[in-house]
Biopython code that builds the backbone (N, CA, C, O; Angstrom):
import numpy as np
from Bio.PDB.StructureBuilder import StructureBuilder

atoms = [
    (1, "UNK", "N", (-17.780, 191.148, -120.573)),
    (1, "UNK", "CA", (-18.648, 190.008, -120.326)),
    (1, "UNK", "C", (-20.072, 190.374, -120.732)),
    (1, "UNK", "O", (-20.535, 191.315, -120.086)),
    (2, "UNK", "N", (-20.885, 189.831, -121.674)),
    (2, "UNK", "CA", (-22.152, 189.674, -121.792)),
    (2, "UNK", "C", (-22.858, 189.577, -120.553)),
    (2, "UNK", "O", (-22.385, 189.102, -119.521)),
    (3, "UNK", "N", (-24.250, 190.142, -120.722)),
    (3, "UNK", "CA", (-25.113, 190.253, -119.827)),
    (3, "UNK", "C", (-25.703, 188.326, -120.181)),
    (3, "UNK", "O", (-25.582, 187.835, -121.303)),
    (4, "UNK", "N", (-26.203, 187.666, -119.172)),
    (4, "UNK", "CA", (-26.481, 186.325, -119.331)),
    (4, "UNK", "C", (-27.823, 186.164, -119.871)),
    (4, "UNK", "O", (-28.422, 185.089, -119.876)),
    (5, "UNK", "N", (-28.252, 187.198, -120.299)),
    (5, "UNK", "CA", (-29.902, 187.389, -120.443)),
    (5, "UNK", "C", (-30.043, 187.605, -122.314)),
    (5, "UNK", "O", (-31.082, 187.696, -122.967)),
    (6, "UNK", "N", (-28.720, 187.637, -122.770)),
    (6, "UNK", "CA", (-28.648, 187.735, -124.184)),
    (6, "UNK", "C", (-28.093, 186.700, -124.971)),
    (6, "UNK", "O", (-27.027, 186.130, -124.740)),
    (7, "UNK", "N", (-28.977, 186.454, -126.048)),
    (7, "UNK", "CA", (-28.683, 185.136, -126.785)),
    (7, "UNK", "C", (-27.927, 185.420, -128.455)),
    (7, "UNK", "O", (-28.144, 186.101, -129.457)),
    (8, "UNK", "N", (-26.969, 184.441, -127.972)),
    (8, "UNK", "CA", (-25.874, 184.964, -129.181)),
    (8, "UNK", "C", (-26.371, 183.485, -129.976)),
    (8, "UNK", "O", (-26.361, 182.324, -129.565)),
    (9, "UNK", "N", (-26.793, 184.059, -131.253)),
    (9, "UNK", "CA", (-26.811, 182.552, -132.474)),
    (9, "UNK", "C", (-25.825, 182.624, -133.620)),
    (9, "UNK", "O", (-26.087, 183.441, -134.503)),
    (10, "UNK", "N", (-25.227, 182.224, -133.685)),
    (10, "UNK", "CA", (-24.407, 181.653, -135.103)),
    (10, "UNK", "C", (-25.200, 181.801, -136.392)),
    (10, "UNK", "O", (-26.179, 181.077, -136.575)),
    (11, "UNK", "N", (-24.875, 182.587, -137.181)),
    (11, "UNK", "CA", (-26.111, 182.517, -138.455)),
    (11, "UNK", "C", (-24.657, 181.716, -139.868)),
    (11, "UNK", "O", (-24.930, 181.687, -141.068)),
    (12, "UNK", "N", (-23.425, 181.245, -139.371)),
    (12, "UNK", "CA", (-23.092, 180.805, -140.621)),
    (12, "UNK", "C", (-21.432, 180.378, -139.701)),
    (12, "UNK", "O", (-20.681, 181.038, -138.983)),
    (13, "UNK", "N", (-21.427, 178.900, -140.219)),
    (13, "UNK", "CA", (-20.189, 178.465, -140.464)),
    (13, "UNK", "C", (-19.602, 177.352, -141.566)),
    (13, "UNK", "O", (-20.453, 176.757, -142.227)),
    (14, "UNK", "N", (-18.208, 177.042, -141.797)),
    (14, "UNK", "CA", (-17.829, 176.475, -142.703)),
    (14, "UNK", "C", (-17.560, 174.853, -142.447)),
    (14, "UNK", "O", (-16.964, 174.489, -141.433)),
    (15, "UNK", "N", (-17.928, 174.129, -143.204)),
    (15, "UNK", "CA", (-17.335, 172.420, -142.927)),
    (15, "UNK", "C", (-17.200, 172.178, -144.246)),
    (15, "UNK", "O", (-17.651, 172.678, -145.277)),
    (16, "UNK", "N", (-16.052, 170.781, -143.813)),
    (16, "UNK", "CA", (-15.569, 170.596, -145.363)),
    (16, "UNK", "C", (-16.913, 170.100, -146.226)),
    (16, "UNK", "O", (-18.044, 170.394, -145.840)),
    (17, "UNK", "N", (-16.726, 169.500, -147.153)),
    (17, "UNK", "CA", (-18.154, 168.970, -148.151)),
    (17, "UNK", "C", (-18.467, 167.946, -147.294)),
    (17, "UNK", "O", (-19.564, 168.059, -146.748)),
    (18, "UNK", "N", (-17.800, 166.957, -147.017)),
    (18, "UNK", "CA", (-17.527, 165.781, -146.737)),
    (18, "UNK", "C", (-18.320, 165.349, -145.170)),
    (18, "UNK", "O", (-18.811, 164.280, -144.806)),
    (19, "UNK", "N", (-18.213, 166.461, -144.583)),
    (19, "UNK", "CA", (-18.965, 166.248, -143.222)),
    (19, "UNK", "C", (-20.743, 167.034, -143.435)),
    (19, "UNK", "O", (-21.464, 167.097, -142.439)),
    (20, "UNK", "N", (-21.143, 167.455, -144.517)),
    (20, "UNK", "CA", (-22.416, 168.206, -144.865)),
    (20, "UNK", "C", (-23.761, 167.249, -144.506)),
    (20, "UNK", "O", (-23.928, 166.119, -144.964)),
    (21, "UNK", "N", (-24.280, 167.642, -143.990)),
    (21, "UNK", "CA", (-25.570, 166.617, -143.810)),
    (21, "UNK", "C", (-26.514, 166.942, -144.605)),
    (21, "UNK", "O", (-27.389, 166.081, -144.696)),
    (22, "UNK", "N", (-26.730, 168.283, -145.491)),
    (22, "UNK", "CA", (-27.840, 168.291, -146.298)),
    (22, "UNK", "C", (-27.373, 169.195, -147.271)),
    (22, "UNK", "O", (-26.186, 169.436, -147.492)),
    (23, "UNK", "N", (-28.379, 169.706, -147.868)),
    (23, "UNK", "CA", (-28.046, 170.641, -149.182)),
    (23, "UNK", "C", (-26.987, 171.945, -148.708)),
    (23, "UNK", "O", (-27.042, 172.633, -147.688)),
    (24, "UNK", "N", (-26.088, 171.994, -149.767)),
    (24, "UNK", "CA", (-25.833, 173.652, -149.297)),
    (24, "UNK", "C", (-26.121, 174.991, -149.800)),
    (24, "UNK", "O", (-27.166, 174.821, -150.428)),
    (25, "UNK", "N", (-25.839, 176.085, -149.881)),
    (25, "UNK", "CA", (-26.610, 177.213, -150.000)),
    (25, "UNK", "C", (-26.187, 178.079, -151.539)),
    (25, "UNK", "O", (-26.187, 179.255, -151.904)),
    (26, "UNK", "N", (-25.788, 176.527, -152.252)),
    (26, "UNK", "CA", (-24.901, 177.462, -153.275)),
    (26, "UNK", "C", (-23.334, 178.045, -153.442)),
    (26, "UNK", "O", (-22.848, 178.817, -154.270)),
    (27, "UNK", "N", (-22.732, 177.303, -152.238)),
    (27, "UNK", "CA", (-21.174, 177.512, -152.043)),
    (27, "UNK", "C", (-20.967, 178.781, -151.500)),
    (27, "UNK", "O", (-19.827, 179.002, -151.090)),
    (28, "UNK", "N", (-21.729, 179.593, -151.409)),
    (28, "UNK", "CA", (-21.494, 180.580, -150.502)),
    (28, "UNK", "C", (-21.395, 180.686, -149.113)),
    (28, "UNK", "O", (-22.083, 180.222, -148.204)),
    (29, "UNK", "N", (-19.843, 181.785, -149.147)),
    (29, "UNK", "CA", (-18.878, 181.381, -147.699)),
    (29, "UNK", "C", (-19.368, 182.630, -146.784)),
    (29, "UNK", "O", (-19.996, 183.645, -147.085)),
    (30, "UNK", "N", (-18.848, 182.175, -145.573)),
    (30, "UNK", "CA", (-19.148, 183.145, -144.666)),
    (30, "UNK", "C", (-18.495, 184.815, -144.953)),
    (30, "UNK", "O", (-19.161, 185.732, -144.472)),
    (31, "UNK", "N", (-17.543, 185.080, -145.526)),
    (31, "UNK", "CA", (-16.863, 186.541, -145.769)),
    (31, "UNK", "C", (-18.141, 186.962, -147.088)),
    (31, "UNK", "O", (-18.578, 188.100, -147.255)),
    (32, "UNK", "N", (-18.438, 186.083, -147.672)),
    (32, "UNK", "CA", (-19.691, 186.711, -148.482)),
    (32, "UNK", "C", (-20.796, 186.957, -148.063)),
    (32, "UNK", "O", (-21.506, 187.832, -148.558)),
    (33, "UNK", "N", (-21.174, 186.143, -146.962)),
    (33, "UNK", "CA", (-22.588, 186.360, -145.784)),
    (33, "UNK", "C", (-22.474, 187.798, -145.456)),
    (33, "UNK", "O", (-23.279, 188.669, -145.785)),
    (34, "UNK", "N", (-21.322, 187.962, -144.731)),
    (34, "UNK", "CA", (-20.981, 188.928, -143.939)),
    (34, "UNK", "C", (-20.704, 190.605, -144.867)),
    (34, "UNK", "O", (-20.546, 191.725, -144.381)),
    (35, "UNK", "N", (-20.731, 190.206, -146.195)),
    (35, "UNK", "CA", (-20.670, 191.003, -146.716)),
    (35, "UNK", "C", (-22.461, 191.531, -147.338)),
    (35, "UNK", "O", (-22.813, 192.704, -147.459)),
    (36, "UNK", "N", (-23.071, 190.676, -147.551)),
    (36, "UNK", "CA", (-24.260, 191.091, -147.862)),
    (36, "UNK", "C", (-24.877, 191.807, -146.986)),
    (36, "UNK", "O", (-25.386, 192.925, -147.054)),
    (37, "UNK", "N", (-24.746, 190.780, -145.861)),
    (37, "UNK", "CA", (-25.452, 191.624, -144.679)),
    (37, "UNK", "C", (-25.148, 193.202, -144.235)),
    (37, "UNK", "O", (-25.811, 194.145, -143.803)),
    (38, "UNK", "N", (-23.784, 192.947, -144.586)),
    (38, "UNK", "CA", (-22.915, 194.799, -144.138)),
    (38, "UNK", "C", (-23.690, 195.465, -145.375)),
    (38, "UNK", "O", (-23.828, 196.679, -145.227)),
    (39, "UNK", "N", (-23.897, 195.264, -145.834)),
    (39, "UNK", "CA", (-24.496, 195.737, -147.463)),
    (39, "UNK", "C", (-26.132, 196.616, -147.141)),
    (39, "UNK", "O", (-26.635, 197.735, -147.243)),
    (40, "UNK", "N", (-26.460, 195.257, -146.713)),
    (40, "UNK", "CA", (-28.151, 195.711, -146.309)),
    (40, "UNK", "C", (-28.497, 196.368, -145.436)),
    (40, "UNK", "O", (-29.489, 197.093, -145.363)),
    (41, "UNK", "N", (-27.306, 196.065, -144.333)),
    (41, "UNK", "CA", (-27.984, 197.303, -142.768)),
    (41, "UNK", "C", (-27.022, 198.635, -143.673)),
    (41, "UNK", "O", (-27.352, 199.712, -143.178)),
    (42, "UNK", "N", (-26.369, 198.761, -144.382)),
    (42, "UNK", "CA", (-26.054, 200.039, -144.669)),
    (42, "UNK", "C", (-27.136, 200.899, -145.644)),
    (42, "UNK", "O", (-27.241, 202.122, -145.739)),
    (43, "UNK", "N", (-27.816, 199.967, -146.255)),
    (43, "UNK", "CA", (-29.123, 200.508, -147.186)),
    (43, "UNK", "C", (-30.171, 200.495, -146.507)),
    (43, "UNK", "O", (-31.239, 200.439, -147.117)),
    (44, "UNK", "N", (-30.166, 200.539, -145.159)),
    (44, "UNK", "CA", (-31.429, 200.434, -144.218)),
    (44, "UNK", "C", (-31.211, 201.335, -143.319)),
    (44, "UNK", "O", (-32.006, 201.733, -142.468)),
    (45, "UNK", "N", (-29.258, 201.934, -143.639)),
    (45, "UNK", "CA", (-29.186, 202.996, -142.244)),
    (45, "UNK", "C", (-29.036, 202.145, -140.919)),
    (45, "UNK", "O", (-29.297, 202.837, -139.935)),
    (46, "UNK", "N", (-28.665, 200.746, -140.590)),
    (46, "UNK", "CA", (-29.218, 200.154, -139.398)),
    (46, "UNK", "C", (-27.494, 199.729, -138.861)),
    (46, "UNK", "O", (-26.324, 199.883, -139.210)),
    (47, "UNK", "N", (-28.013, 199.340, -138.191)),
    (47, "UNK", "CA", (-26.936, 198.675, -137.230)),
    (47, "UNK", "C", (-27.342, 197.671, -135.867)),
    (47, "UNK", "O", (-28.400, 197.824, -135.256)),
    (48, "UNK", "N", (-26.222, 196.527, -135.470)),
    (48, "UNK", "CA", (-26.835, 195.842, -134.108)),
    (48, "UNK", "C", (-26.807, 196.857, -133.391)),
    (48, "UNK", "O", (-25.974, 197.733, -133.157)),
    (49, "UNK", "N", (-28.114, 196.565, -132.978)),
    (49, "UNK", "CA", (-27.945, 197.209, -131.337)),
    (49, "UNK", "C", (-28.037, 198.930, -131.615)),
    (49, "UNK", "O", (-27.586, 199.783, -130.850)),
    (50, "UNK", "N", (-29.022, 199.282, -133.422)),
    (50, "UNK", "CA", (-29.427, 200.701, -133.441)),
    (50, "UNK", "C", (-30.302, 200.991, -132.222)),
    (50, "UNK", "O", (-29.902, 201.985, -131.617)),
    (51, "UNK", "N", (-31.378, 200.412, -131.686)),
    (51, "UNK", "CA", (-32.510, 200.750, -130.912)),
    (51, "UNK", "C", (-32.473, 200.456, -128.820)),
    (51, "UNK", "O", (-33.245, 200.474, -127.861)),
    (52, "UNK", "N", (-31.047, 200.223, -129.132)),
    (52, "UNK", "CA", (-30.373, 199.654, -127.536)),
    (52, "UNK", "C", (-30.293, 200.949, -126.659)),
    (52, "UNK", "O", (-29.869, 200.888, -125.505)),
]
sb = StructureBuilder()
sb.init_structure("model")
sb.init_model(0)
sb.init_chain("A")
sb.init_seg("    ")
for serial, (resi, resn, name, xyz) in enumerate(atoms, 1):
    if name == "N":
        sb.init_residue(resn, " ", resi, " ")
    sb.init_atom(name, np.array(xyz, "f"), 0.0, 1.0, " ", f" {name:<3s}", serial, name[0])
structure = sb.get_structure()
């Protein structure tokens, strides 16, 4: 169980085209988000929750 004092945000999910309310980001999906990002905290040495 999470401590209630920590805020979890969503940085990416998928909907069909059809329900989109504004521009999108270039068709890029969440397994590619998730891959950049693993990308960058590894060229930074970092991790969530390095300084915890």
């Amino acid at each position: 169980r999470l401590n209630p004092q920590f805020i979890i945000e969503r940085f990416a999910g998928e909907v069909p085209p059809r329900f989109l309310a504004g521009p999108g980001w270039g068709n890029i999906r969440n397994d590619q988000i998730n891959v950049a990002i693993e990308k960058e905290l590894e060229k930074r040495d970092s991790w969530q929750g390095k300084y915890l």
